[in-house]
Legacy VTK file of the C-alpha trace (Angstrom):
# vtk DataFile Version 3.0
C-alpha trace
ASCII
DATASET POLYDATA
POINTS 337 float
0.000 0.000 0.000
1.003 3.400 -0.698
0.509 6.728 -1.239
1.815 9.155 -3.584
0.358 12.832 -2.301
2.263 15.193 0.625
1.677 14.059 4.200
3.480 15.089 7.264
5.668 12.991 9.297
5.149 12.983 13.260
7.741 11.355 15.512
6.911 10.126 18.528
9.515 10.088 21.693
9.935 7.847 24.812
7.993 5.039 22.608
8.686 1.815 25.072
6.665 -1.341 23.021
8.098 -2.376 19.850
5.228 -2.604 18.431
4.253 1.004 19.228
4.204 3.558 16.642
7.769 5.545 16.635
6.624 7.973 13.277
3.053 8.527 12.180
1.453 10.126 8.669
-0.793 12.623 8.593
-2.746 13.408 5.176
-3.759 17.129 5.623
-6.232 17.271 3.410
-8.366 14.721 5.359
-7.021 14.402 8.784
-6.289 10.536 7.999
-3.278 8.812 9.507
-1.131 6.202 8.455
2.003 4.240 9.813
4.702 3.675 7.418
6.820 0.558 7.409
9.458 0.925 9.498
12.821 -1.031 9.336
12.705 -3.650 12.534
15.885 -1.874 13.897
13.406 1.527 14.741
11.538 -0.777 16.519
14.348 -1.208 18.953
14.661 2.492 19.587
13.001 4.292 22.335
11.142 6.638 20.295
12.078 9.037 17.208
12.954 12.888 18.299
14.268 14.343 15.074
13.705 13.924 11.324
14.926 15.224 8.419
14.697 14.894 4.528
17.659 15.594 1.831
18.167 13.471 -1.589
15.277 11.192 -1.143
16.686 9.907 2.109
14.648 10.030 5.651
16.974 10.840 8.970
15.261 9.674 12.351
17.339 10.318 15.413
16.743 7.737 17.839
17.216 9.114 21.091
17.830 5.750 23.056
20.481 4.477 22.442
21.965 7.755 20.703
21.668 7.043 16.804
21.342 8.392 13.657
19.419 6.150 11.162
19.023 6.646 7.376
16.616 4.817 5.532
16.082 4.872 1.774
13.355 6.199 -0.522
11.247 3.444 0.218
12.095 3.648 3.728
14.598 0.485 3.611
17.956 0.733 6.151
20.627 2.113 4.542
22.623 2.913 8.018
22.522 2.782 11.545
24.942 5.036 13.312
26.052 4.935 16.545
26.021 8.688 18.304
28.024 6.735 21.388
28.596 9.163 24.353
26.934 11.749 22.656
24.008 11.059 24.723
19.862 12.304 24.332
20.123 13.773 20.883
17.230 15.599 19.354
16.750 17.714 16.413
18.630 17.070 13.034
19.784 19.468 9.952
21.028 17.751 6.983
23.560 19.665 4.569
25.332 18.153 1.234
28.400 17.067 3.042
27.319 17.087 6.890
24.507 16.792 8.922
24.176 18.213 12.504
22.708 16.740 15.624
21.934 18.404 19.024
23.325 16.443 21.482
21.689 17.645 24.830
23.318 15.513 27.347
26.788 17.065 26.282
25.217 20.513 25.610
26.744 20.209 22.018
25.934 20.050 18.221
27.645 17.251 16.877
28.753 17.209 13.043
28.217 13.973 11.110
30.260 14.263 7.773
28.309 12.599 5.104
29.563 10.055 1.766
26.928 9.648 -1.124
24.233 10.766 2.102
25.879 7.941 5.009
27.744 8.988 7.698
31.216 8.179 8.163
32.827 10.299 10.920
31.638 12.584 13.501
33.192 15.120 15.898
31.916 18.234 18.503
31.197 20.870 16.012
30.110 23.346 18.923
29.750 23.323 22.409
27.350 25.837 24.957
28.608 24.733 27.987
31.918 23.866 29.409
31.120 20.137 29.703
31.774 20.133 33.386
28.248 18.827 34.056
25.831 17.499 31.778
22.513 18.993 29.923
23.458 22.279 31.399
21.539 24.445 28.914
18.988 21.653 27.350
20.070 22.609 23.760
17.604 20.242 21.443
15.824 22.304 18.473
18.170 22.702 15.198
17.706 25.003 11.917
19.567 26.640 9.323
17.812 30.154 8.739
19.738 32.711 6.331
22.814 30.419 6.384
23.082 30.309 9.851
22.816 27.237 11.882
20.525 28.239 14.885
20.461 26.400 18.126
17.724 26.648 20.681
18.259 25.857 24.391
16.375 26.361 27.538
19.250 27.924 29.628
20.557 27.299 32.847
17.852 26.618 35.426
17.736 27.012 39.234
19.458 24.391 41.788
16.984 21.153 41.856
14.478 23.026 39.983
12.648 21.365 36.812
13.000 22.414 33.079
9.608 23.684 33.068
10.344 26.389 35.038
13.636 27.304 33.370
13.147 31.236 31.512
16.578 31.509 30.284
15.561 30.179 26.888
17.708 31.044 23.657
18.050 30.771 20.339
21.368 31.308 19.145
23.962 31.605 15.782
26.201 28.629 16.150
28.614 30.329 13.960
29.183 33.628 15.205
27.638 33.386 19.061
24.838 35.541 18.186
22.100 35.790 20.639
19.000 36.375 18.549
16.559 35.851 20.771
16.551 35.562 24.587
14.422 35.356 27.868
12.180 32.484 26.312
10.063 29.726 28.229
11.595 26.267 26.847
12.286 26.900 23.584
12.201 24.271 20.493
11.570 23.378 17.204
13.023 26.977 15.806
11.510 26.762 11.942
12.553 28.864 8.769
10.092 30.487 7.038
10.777 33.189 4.281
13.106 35.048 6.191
11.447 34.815 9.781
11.345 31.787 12.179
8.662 30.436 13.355
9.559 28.486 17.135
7.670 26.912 20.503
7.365 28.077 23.705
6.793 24.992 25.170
6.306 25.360 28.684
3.776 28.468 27.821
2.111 26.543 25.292
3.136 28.710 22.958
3.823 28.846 19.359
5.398 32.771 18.208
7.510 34.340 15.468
11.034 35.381 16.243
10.406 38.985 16.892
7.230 37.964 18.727
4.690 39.975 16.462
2.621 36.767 15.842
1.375 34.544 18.173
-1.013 31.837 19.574
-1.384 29.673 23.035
-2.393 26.368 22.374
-3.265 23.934 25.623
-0.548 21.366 26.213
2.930 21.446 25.800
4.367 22.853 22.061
6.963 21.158 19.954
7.192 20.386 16.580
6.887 22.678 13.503
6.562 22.782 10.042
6.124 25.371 7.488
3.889 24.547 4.427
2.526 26.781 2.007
0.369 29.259 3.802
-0.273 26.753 6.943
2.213 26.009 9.868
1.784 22.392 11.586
2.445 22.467 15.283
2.611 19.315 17.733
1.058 19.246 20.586
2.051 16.869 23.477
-0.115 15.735 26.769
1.864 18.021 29.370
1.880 18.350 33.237
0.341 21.705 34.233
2.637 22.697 37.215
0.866 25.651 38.294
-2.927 27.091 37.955
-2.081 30.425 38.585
1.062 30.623 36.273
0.020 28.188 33.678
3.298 26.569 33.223
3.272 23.216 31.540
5.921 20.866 31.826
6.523 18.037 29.449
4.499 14.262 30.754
6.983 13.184 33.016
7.119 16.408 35.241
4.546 16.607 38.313
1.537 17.778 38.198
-2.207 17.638 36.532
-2.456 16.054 32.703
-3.533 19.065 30.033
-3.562 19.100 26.267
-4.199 15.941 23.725
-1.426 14.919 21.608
-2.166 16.432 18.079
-1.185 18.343 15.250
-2.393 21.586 14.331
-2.985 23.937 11.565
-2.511 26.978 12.081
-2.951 30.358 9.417
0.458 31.135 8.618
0.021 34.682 8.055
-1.692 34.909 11.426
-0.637 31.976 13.586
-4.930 31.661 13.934
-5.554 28.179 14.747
-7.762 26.715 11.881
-7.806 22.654 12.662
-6.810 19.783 14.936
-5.690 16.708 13.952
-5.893 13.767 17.416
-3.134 11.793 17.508
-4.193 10.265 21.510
-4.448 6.938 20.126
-1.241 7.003 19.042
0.830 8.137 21.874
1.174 11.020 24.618
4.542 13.139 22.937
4.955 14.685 19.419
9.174 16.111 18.949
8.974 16.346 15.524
7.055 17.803 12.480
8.183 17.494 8.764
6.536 18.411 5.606
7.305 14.737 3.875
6.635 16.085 -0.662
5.906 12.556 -2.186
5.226 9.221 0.152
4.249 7.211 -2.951
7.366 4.712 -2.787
6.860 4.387 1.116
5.249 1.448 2.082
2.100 1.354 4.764
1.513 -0.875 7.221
-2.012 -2.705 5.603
-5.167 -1.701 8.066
-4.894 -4.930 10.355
-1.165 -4.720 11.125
-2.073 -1.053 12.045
-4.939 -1.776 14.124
-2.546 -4.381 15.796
-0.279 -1.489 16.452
-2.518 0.870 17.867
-3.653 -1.543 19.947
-0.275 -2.004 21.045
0.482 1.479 22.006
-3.015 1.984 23.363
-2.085 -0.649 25.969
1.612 1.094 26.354
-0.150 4.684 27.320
-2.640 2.495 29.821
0.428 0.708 31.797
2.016 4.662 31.583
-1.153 5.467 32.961
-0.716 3.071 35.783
2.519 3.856 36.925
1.311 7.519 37.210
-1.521 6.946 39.344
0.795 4.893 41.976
3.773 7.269 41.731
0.783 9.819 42.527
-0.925 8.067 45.324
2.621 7.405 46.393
3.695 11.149 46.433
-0.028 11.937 48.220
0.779 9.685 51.071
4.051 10.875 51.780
2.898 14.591 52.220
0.202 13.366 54.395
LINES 1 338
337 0 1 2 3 4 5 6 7 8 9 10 11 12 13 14 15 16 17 18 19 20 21 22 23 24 25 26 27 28 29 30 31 32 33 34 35 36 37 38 39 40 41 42 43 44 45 46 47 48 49 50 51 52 53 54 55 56 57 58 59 60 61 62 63 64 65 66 67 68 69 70 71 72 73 74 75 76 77 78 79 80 81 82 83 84 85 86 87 88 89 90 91 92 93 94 95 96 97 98 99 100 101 102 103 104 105 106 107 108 109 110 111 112 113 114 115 116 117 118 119 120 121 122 123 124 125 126 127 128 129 130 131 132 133 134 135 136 137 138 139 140 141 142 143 144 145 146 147 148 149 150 151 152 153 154 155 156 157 158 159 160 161 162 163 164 165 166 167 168 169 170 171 172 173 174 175 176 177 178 179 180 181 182 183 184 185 186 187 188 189 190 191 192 193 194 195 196 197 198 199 200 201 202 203 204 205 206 207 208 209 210 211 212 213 214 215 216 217 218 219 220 221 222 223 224 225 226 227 228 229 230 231 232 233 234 235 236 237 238 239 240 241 242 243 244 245 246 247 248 249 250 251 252 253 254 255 256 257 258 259 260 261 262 263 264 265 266 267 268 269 270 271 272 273 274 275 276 277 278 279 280 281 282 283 284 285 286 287 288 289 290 291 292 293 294 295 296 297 298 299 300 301 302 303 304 305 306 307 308 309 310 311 312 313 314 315 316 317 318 319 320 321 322 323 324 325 326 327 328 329 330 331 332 333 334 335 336
């Protein structure tokens, strides 16, 4: 089975079945969702953070353990690369000769250089921290924008304090140091778009143009954007609201009360007005990734059976999720009694 119009491509992190869904198609035009055939090896992977698309050839950064797969046009395993130390990577850019991944344990952007597309070397192209402790600055979103290679990163938060509550946030010019934007509430997925960016606020649920003119709040926690025509795709993942009165959401393994249903949506791009919803909750509870996939038609699909087999699969892996959140909370409610 395949398909041979545009469809967007939706990874899925912290994925613990194999059987669960680890990328997921979404058909615009009619909300419908697919699951490509995946190689068995991405099965083995702890969920897909970043993805990326040069020459015909589909880059999936699996974040556990750290590795850089590339399949083929019709989504066969070309290479499996081992990231090694370089541990809890995340977003990906792919160049002619090199691709980049964020590395956020080492608070680096590691440079793969590339042979006919496969990897064969790597090194620490940059570093924001001095390395003397790790994921000191949570870098994870990745972009070129007007040539530059731009980082995002939460910044440094408070002593025993949780990411969600970091406001330090930055993007920043890998190549020259330049701050362009600062003071942001857990920044990712920093997007190109006809000379602006479009990025998340993630803990603020929000999705914003670089100099802030444009906006929109969405419920749940923001991450993962692409830029299509006159429509920007945003992911939306189930987040922990930490705080009524502040509103701060934390990703789904922080504290706190559930909010938001993992989903797409379209937004106006001209306006950032929301203008539909696509539910992804049977799927899973994260989205990292957006990208705008031009032609699926070699990709094989999973027929309708082996997919309802798989959602079934990762229905059952957000229930025993579900499970070890309710004790961990009854837990945490009879220790403060």
């Amino acid at each position: 089975m395949s398909v041979g119009m545009p469809r967007l491509l939706v990874t899925l992190p912290n994925v613990k079945l194999a059987d669960a869904p680890r990328v997921v198609l979404i058909d615009p035009a009619t909300g419908r969702t697919t699951l490509p055939r995946l190689p068995e090896e991405i099965g083995q992977a702890r969920g897909i953070t970043g993805a990326a698309l040069a020459d015909g050839r589909l880059y999936l950064v699996a974040h556990e353990p750290p590795s850089v797969h590339v399949l083929g046009p019709t989504l066969e395993l070309e290479q499996s690369w081992s990231l090694g130390p370089m541990g809890a990577p995340h977003s990906i850019v792919v160049d002619a000769a090199a691709a980049f991944v964020v590395a956020t344990a080492a608070d680096t952007v590691v440079r793969l250089e590339l042979k006919d597309g496969h990897v064969i070397g790597q090194d620490s192209f940059w570093r924001g921290a001095d390395g003397s402790e790790p994921d000191q600055l949570h870098l994870n979103g990745l972009c070129r924008h007007d040539g530059r290679l731009v980082v995002s990163g939460f910044g440094r938060r408070a002593p025993k304090s949780l990411w969600a509550d970091a406001r330090d946030g930055f993007l920043q010019d890998v190549g020259s140091g330049e701050i362009l934007a600062r003071d942001l509430a857990n920044p990712h997925s920093p997007t190109p778009a006809t000379g602006d960016l479009v990025l998340c606020e993630s803990s603020e649920s929000l999705v914003r143009t670089l100099d802030g003119s444009r906006s929109v709040r969405l419920t749940g926690y923001t991450r993962g954007v692409a830029v299509v025509g006159d429509d920007v795709f945003v992911g939306v993942s189930r987040g922990r609201r930490l705080s009524e009165s502040s509103g701060v959401v934390g990703n789904p393994a922080d504290p706190g009360r559930p909010t938001g249903v993992c989903s797409v949506h379209r937004l106006a791009r001209a306006t950032l007005e929301p203008r539909e919803a696509y539910d992804l909750s049977g799927l899973g509870r994260e989205i990292y990734d957006v990208l705008h996939i031009p032609d699926t038609s070699d990709w094989p699909l999973l027929d309708e059976d082996e997919a309802r087999t798989r959602l079934v699969r990762s229905v059952w892996d957000a229930y025993e999720i579900a499970l070890v959140e309710l004790a961990e909370s009854r837990a945490a409610q009879t220790s403060g009694s």
